[in-house]
C-alpha positions as CSV (number, residue, x, y, z in Angstrom):
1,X,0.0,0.0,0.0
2,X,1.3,3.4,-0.9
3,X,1.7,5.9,1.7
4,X,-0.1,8.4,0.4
5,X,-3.2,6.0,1.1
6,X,-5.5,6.5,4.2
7,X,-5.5,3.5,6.2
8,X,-9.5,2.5,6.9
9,X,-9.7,-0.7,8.4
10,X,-8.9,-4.6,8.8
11,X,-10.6,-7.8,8.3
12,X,-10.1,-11.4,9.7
13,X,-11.7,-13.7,7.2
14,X,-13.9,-15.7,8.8
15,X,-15.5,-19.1,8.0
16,X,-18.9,-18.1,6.6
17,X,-16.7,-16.2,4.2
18,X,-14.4,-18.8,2.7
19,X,-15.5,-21.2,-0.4
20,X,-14.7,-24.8,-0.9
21,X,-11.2,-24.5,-1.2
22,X,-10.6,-22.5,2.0
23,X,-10.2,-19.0,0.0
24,X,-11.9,-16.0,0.5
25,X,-14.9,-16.3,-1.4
26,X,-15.0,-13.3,-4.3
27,X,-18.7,-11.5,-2.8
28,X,-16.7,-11.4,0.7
29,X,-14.0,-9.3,-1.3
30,X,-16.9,-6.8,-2.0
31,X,-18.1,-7.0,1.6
32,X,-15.0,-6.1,2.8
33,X,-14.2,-3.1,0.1
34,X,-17.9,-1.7,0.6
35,X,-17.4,-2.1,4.8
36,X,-13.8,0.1,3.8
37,X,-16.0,2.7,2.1
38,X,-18.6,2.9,5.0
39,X,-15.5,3.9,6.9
40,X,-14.1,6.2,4.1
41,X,-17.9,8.2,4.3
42,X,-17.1,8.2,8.6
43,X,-13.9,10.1,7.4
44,X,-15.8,12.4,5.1
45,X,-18.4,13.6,7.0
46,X,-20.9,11.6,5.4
47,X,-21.2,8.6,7.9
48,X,-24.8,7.8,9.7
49,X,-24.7,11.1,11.4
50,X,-23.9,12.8,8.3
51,X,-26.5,11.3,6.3
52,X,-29.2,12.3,9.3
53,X,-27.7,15.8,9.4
54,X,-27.8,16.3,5.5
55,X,-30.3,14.0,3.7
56,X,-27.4,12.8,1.4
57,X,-25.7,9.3,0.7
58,X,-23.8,8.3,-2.0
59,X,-24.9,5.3,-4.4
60,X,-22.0,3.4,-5.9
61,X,-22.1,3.9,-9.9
62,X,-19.2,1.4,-11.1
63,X,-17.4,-0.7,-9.2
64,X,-14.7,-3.3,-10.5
65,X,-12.4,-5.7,-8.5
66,X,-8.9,-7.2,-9.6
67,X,-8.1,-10.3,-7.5
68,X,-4.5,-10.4,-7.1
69,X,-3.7,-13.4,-4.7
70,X,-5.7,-15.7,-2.5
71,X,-6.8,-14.9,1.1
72,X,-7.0,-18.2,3.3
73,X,-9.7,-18.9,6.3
74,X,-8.8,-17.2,9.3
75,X,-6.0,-14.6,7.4
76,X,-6.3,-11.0,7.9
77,X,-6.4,-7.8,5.5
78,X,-6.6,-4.7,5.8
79,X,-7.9,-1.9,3.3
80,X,-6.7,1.8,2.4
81,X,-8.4,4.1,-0.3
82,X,-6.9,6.9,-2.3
83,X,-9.1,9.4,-3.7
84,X,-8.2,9.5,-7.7
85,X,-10.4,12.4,-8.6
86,X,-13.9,14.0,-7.6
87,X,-16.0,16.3,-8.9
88,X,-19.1,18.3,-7.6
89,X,-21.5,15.1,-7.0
90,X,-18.9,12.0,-7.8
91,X,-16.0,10.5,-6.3
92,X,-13.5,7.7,-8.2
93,X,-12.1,6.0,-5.3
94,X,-9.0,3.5,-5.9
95,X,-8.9,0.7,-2.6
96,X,-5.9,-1.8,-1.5
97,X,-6.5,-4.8,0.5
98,X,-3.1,-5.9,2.1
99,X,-2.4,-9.5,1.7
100,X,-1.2,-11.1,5.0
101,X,2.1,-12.3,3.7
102,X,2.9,-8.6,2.2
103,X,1.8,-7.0,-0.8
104,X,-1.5,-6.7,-2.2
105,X,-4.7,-9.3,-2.6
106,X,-6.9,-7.6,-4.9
107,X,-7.6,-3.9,-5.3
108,X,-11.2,-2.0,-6.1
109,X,-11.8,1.0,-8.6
110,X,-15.4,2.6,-7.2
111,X,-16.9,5.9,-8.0
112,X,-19.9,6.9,-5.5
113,X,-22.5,9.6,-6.6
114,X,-23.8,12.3,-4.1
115,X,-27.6,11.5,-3.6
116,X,-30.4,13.6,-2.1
117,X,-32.9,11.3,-0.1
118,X,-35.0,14.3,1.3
119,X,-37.6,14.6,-1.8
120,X,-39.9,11.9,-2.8
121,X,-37.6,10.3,-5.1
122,X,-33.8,10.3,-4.6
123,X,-32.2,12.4,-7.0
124,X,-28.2,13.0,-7.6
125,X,-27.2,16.2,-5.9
126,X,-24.1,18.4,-5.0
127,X,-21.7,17.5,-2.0
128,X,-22.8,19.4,1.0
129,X,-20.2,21.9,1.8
130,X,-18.0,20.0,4.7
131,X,-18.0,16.8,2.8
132,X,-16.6,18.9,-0.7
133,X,-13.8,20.4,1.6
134,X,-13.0,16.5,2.8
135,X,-13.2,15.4,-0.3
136,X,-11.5,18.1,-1.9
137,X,-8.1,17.5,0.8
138,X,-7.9,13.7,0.0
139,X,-7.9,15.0,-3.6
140,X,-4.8,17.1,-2.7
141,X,-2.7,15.0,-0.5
142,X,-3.5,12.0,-3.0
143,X,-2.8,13.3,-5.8
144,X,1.1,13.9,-5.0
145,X,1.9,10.4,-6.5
146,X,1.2,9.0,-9.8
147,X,-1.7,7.1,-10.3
148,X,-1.8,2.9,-9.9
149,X,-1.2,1.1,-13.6
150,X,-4.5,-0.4,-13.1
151,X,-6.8,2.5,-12.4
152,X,-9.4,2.8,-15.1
153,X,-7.9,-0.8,-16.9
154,X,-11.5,-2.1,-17.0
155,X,-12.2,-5.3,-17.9
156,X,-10.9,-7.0,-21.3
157,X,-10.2,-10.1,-23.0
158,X,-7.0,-10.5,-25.0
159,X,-8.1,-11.1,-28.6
160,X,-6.7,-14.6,-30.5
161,X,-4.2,-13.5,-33.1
């Protein structure tokens, strides 16, 4: 994990998690991420109290995963998040999940869109002010390092010659 990455939390992979061989099973991979981003909206301003305060969440838009190495019953992770680039009512959002035996397991590309829940129908809408100006630092102190290879890869097959 790259230091410029905020730290959000760690996971011990439990056995309701694992498949038949004993690995992480791939939907507990997005458990884990999407727990990471409840704590990266804590660290926003945009956690439980910030949704009461506000009437806005965020609804994940696009979210891939790139599984990197296997994660064994009873291993732990942990996650960190860099924000890649945000705009008025969206966030890209590049996550790490440390493998137990150093390096990375797999890594998440997400971006989250601002939504207002106070009218009858949600509706995008505009960062309120306090979670712009958190967004707007982890922009800034982010943004110091290049980008990771993988950011905005996608998904692709390589085609037969």
């Amino acid at each position: 994990m790259a230091n410029d990455q905020l730290f959000l939390m760690r996971a011990q992979v439990i056995e309701d998690w694992v498949d038949y061989n004993n690995h992480l099973n791939d939907a507990y991979y997005t458990l884990i991420f999407s727990r990471a981003g409840d704590a990266l909206l804590e660290h926003i301003n945009l956690g439980k109290a910030g949704r009461a305060e506000t009437g806005r969440t965020i609804y994940t838009t696009d979210l891939i995963i790139h599984y990197l190495r296997e994660v064994k019953l009873g291993q732990s992770v942990g996650v960190s998040a860099r924000v890649l680039e945000a705009d008025g009512k969206r966030i890209r959002i590049w996550f790490e999940m440390s493998h137990p035996d150093g390096g990375l397991a797999a890594t998440s590309e997400q971006i989250y869109l601002c939504i207002d829940q106070t009218g009858e129908t949600p509706r995008a809408a505009s960062w309120p002010a306090q979670v712009d100006a958190a967004i707007t630092r982890l922009v800034d102190a982010h943004n110091a390092t290049p980008w990771p290879d993988a950011a905005g890869r996608g998904i692709s097959l390589k085609r037969r010659g």
